[in-house]
Backbone as a printed PyTorch tensor [residue, N CA C, xyz], in Angstrom:
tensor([[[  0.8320,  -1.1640,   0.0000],
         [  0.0000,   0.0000,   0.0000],
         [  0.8830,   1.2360,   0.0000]],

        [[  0.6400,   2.5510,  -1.0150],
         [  1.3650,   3.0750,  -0.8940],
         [  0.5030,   4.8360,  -0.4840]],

        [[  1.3580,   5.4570,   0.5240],
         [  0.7920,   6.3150,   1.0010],
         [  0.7360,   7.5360,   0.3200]],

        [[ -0.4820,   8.0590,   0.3970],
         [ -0.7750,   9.3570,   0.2010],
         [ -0.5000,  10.6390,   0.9110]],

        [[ -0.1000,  11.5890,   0.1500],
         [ -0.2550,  12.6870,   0.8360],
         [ -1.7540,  13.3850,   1.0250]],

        [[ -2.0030,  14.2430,   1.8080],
         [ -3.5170,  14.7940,   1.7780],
         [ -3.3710,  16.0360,   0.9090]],

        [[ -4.9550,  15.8450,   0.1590],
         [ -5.0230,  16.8160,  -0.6120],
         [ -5.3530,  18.4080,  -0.0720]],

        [[ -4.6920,  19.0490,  -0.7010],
         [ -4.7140,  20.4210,   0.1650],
         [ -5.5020,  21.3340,  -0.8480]],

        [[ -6.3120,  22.1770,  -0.1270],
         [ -6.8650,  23.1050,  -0.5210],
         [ -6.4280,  23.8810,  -1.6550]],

        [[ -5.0870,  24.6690,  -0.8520],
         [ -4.4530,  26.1080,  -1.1300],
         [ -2.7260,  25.4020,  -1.2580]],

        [[ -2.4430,  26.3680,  -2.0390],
         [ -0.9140,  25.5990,  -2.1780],
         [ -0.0360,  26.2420,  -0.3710]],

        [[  0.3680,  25.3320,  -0.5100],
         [  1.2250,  25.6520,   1.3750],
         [  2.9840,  25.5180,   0.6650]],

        [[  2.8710,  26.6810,   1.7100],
         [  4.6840,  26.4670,   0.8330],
         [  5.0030,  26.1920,   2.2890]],

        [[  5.7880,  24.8990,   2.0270],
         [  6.3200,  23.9460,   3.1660],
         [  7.8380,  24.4830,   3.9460]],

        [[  8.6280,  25.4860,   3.0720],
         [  9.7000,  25.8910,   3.5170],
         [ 10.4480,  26.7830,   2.2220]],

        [[ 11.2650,  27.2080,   3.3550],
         [ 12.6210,  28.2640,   2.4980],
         [ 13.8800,  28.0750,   3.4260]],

        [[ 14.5420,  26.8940,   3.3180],
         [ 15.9270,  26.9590,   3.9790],
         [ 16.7960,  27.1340,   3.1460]],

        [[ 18.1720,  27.6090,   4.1460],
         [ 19.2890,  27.8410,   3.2510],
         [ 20.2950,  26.2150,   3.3410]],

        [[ 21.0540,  26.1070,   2.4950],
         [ 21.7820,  24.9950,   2.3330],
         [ 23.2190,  25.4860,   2.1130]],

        [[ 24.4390,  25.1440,   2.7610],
         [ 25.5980,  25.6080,   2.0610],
         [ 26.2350,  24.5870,   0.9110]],

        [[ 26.8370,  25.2490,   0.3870],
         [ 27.7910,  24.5570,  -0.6760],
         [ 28.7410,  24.8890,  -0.7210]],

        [[ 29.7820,  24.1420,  -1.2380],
         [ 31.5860,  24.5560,  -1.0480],
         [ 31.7820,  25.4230,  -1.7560]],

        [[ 31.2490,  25.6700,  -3.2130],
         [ 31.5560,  26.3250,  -4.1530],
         [ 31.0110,  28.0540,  -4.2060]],

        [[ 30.1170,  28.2880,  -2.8400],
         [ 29.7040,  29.5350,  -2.8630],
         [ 29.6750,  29.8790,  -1.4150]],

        [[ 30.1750,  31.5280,  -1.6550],
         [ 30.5480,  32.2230,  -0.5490],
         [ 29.0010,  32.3170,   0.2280]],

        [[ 27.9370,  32.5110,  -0.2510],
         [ 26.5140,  32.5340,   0.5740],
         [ 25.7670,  31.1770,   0.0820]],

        [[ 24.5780,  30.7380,   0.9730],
         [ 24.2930,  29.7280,   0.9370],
         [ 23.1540,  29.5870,  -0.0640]],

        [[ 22.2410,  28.9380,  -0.3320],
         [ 21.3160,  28.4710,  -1.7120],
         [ 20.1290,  28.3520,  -0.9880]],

        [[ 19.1170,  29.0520,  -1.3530],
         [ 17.6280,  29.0750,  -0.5850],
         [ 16.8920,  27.5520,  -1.2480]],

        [[ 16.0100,  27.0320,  -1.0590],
         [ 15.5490,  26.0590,  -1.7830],
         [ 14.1080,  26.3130,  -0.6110]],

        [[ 13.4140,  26.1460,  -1.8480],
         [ 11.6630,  26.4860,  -1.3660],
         [ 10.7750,  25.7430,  -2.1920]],

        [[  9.5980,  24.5120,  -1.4300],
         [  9.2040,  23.7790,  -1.9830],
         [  7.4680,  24.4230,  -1.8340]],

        [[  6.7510,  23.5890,  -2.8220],
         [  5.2980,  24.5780,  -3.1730],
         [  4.3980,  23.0540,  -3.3710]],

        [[  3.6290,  22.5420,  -2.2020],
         [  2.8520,  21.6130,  -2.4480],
         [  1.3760,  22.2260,  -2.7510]],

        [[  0.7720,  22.0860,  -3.9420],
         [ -0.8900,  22.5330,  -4.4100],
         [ -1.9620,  21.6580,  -3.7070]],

        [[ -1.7950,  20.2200,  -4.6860],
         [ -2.7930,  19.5840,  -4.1280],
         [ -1.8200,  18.0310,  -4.9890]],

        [[ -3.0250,  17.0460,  -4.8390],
         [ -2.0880,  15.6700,  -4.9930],
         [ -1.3940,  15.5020,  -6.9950]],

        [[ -2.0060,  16.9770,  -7.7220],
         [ -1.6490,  16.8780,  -8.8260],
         [ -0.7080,  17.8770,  -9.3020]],

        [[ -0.5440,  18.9520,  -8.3890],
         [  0.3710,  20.2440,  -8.6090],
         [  1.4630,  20.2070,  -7.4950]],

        [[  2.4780,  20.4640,  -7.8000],
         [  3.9330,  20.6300,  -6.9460],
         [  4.7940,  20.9940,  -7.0900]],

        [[  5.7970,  21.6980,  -6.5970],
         [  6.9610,  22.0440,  -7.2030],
         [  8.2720,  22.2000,  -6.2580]],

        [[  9.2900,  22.4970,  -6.7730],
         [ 10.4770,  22.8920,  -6.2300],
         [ 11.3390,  23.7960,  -6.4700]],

        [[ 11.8970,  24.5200,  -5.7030],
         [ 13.0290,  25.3750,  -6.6440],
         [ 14.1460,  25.5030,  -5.8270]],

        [[ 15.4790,  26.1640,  -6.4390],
         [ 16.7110,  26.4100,  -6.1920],
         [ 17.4480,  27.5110,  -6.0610]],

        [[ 17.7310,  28.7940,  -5.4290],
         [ 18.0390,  29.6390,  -5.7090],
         [ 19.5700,  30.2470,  -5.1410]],

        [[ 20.4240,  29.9080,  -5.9980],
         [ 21.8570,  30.1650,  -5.3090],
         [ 22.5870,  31.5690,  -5.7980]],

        [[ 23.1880,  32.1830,  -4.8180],
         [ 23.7030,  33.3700,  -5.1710],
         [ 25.0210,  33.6700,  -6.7390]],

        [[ 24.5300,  34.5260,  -7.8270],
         [ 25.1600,  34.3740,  -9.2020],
         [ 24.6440,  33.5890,  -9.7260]],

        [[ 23.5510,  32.4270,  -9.8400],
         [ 22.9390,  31.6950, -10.5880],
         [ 21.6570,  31.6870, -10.6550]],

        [[ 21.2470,  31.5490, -12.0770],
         [ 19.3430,  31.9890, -12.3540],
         [ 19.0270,  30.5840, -11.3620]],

        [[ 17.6950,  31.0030, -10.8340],
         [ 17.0330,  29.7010, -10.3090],
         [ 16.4760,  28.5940, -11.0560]],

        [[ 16.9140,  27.3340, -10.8930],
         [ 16.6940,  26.1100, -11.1300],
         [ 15.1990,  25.7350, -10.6310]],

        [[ 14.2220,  25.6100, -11.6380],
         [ 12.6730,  24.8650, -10.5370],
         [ 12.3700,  23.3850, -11.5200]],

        [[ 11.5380,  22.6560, -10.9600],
         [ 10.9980,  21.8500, -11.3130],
         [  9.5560,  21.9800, -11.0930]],

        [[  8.5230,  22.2850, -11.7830],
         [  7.2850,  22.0740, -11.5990],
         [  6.4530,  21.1340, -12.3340]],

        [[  5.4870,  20.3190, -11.3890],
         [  4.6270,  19.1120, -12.1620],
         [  2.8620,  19.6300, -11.7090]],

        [[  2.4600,  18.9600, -12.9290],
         [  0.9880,  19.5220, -12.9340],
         [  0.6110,  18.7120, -13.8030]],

        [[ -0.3170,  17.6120, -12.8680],
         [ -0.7650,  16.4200, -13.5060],
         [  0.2500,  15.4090, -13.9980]],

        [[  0.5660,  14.4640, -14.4160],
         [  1.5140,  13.7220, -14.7220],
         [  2.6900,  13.7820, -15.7670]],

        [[  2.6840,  15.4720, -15.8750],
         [  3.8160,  15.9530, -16.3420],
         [  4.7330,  16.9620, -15.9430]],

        [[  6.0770,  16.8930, -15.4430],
         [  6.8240,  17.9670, -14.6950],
         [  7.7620,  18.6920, -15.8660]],

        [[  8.1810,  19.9400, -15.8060],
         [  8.8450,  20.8330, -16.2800],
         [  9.8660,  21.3330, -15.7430]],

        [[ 11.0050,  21.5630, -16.4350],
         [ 12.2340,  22.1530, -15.5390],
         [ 12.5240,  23.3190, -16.4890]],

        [[ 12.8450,  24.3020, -15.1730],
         [ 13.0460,  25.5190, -15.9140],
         [ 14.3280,  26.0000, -15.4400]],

        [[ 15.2370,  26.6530, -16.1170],
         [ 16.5300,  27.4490, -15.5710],
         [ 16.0880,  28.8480, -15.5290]],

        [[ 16.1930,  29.5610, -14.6810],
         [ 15.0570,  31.1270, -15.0090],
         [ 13.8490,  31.3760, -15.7790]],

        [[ 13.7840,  31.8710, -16.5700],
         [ 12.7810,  31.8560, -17.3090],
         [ 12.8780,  31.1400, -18.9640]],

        [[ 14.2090,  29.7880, -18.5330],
         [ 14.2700,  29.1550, -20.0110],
         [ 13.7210,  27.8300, -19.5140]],

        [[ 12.8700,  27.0460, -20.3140],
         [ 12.1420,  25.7510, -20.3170],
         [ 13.4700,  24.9530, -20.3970]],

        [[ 13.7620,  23.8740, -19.5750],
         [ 14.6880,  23.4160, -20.0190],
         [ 14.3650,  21.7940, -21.0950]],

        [[ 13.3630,  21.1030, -20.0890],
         [ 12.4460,  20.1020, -20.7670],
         [ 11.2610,  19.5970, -20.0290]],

        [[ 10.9920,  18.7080, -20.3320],
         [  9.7220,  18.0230, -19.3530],
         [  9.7610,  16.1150, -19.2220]],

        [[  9.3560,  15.8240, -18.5260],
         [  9.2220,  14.3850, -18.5980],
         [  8.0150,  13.8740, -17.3210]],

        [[  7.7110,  12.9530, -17.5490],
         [  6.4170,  12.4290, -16.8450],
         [  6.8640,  12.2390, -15.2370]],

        [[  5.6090,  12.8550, -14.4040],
         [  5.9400,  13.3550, -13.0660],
         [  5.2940,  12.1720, -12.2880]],

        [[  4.7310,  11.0150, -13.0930],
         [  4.7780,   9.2760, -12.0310],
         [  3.9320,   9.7480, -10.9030]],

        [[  3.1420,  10.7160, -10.8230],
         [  2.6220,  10.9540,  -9.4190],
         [  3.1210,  11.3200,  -8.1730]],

        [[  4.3410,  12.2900,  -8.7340],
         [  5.1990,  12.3580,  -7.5070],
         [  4.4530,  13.4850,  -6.6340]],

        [[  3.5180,  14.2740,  -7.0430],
         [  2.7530,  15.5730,  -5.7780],
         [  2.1120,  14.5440,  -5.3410]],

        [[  1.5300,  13.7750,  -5.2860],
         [  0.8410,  12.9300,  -4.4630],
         [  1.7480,  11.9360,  -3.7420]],

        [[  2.5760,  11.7690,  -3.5690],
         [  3.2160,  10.8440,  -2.8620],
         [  3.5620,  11.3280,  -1.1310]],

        [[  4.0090,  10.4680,  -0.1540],
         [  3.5660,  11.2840,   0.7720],
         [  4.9290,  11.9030,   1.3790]],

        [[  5.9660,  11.4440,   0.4980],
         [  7.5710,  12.4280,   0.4060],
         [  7.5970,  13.1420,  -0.5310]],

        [[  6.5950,  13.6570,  -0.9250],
         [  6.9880,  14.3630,  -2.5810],
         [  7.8730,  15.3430,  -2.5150]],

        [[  8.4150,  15.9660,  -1.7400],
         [  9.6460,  17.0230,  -1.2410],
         [ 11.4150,  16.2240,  -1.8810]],

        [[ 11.0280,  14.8920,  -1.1560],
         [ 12.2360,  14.2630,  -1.3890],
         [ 12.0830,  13.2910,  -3.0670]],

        [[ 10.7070,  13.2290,  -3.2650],
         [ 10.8120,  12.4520,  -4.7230],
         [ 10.8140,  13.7660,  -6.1170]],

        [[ 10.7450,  15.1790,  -5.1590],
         [ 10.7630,  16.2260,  -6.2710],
         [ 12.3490,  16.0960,  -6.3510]],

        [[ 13.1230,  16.3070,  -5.2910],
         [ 14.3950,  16.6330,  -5.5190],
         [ 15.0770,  15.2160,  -6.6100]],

        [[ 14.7470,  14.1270,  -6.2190],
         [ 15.4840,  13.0080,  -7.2200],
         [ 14.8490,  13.0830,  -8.2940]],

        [[ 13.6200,  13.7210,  -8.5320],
         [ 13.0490,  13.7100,  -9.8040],
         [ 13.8940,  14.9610, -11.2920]],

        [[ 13.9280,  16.0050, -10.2690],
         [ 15.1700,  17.2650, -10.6380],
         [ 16.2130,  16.7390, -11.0230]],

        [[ 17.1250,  15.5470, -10.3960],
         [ 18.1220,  15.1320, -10.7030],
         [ 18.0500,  14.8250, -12.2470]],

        [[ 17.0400,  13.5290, -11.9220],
         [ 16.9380,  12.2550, -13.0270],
         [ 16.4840,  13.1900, -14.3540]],

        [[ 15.5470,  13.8160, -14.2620],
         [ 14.9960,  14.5640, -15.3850],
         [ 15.7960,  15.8930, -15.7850]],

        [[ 15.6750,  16.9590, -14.9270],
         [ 16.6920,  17.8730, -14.9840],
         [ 17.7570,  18.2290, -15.1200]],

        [[ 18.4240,  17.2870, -14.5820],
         [ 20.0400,  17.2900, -14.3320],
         [ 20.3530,  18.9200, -13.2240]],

        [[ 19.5550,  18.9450, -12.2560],
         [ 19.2830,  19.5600, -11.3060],
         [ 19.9640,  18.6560,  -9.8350]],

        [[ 21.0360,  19.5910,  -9.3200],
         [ 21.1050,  18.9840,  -8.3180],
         [ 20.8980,  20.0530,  -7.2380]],

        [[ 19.7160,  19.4410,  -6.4220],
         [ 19.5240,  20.4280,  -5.0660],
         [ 19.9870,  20.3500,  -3.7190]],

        [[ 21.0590,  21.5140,  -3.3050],
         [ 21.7020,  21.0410,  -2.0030],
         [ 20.7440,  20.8240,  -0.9540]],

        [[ 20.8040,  19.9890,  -0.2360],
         [ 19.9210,  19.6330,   1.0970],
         [ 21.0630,  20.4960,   2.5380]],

        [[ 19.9150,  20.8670,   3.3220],
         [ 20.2030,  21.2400,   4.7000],
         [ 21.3720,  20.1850,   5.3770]]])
């Protein structure tokens, strides 16, 4: 059986932490955006670099580098899952070639 997340009303933005990385003097905000079990997203925002997001809506996610599309590939139901925080970030990887520093 595999668990659900609950469907939410209103999109809840679950967080904005900073993460460090070796390669930069300030640290990288990363802020995740749960809608409901079909909309979700993630993003990346490190100091000197456009932000990295991944957004899915319905069973297709999109990665964007600022305001350039980078591609899309099928989002498997990951806003509904009940880690979708942690299946957005491996999803960024696999599809994106997005890597998001964690806390």
């Amino acid at each position: 059986m595999q668990l659900r997340a609950p469907l939410l009303a209103c999109s809840l933005v679950l967080a904005a932490w900073s993460a460090p990385s070796a390669d930069r003097d300030a640290p990288c905000n990363l802020a995740a955006s749960i809608g409901t079990e079909v909309t979700c997203g993630l993003s990346q925002e490190c100091p000197g670099e456009p932000v990295q997001s991944i957004s899915c809506d319905g069973d297709t996610c999109t990665c964007w580098t600022g305001q350039e599309f980078e591609r899309e590939c099928a989002g498997d139901g990951v806003c509904g899952e009940f880690e979708a925080v942690q299946q957005l970030e491996q999803l960024a990887e696999a599809c994106c070639g997005f890597v998001f520093y964690d806390a």
